[in-house]
N, C-alpha and C positions, 0 to 999 in steps of 0.2 A: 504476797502469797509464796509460801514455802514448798517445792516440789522437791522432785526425784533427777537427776542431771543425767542425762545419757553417758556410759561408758567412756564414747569414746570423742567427747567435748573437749573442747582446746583449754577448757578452766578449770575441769577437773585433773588434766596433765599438769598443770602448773602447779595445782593443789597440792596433787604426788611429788613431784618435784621438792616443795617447800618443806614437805613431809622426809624426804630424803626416803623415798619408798621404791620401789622397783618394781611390785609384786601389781598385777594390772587387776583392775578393779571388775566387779560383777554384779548383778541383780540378785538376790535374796529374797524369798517369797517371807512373807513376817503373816507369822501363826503363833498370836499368845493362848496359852491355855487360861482356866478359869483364874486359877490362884495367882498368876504371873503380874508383876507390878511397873507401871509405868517408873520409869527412871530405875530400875532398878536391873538393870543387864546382867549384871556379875552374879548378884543372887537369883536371879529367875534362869540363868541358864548352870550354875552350878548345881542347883534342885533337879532339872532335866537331867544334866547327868548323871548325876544319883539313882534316878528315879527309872532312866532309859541307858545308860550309856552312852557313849561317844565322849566326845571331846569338846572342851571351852576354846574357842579360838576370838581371839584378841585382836581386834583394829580399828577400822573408821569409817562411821557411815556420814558419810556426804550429803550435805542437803546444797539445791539452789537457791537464792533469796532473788530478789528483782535487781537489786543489788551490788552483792557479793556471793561466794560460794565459802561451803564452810563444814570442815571436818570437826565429827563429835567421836573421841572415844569412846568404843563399842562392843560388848565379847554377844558372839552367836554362836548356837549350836552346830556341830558335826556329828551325825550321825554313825553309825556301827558300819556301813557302804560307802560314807564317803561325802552324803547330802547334809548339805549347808540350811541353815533355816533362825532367823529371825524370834527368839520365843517371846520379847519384848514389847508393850502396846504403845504403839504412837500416839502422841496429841493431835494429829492430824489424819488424816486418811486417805491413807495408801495399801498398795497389796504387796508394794517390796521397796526396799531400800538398794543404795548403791553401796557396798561393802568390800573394802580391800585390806586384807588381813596382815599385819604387823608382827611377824615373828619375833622382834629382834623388842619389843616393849614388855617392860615385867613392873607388873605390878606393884605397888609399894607402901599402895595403902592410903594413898596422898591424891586430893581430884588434880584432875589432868585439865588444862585449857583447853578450849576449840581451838584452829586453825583457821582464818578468817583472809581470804583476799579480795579486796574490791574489784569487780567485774563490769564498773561503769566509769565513765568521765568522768563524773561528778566527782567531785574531790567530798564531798558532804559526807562521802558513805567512810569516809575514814575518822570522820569524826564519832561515824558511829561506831565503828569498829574500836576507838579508842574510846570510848563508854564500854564499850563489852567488854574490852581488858582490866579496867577500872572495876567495875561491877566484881569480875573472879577474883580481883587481887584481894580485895575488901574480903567477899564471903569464905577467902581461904587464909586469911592472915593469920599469921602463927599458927595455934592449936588446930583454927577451924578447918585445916585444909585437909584434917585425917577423922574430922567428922562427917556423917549423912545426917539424910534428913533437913526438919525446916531449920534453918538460922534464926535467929530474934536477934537483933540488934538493938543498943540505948546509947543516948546520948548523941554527940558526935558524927559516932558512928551509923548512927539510924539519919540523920538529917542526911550524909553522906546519900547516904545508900539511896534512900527515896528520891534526892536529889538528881541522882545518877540515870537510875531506871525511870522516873519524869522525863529527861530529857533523850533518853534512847526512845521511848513511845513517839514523841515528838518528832523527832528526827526519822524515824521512819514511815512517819507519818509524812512529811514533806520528801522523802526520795520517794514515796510509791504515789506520791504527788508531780513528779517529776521538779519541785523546786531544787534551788541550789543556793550555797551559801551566798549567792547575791541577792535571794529572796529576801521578802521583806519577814522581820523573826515573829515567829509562831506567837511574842507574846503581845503582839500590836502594839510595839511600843513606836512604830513605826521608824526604827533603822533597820536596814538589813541585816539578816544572821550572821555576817560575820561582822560587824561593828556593836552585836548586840550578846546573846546567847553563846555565840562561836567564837567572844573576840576572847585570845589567849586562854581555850579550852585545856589542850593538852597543858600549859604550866600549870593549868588548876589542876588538873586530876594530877597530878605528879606530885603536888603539894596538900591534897584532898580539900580544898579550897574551894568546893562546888556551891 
């Protein structure tokens, strides 16, 4: 289950921290209007300005996982007074985000990575975290990293990918299970996940080897 992290949480400072950010983070009430498009922040709040005035401000909204915590590159509206506001809809359902603004990041036209640090024991949630890095490298290689929109992948690269996102389902499927890579691996082949699924993970995704 994906929430909202309080302010002023010991994992969201570390987050900042890793971010190299100074600026302290806040609640943001999120009001899409009718036209406004999921994933699409830059265009749903550059229309608002257009459309209202104020200002696009640029940073990162913070989700909790069970997990890990994990910053998304984010622009929200500023108001003509000063009010900050969310125009973007979520896939989940909340009345606000945690948002800490990034003066110092300029856009380039190119997606930008999460920021991802494991907030558990479990050593498992790093395997997830190294599928999630794997998954963005892939959907932004070369050209694709200054496109929107869906991707399509062939060949190789589609086995990759499927391969990838298969086994992030999985894997978070056993942390919100509370197993660990000494579990026995999701595909019943009866070793455990790291003699099985897990064994020399990261050289695979490094060599796309999945």
């Amino acid at each position: 289950m994906i929430t909202v992290p309080k302010p002023e949480e010991v994992a969201v400072k570390e987050l900042l921290r890793s971010l190299a950010l100074t600026a302290n983070p806040f609640l943001i009430d999120v009001n899409p209007g009718r036209d406004d498009l999921m994933n699409e922040c830059f265009e749903n709040v550059n229309r608002k300005v257009a459309a209202a005035g104020g200002e696009r401000i640029i940073g990162w909204q913070i989700w909790q996982h069970p997990y890990m915590i994990e910053a998304e590159l984010h622009a929200v509206w500023q108001d003509a007074d000063g009010r900050f506001q969310d125009v973007t809809p979520k896939g989940l359902k909340t009345d606000q985000i945690l948002f800490v603004p990034d003066r110092h990041h300029q856009p380039d036209g190119k997606q930008v990575n999460n920021k991802r640090i494991r907030t558990t024991t479990n050593l498992l949630a790093d395997d997830f975290i190294a599928l999630a890095e794997a998954a963005f490298s892939l959907a932004n290689k070369g050209e694709r990293a200054s496109q929107t929109g869906e991707i399509r992948f062939t060949g190789v690269e589609a086995q990759n990918w499927n391969a990838i996102n298969g086994l992030m389902i999985r894997i978070d499927e056993m942390l919100c299970n509370n197993q660990t890579r000494n579990s026995p691996c999701f595909c019943a082949s009866g070793n455990k996940y790291k003699h099985c699924h897990g064994k020399d993970l990261i050289f695979k995704l490094k060599h796309c080897k999945i």
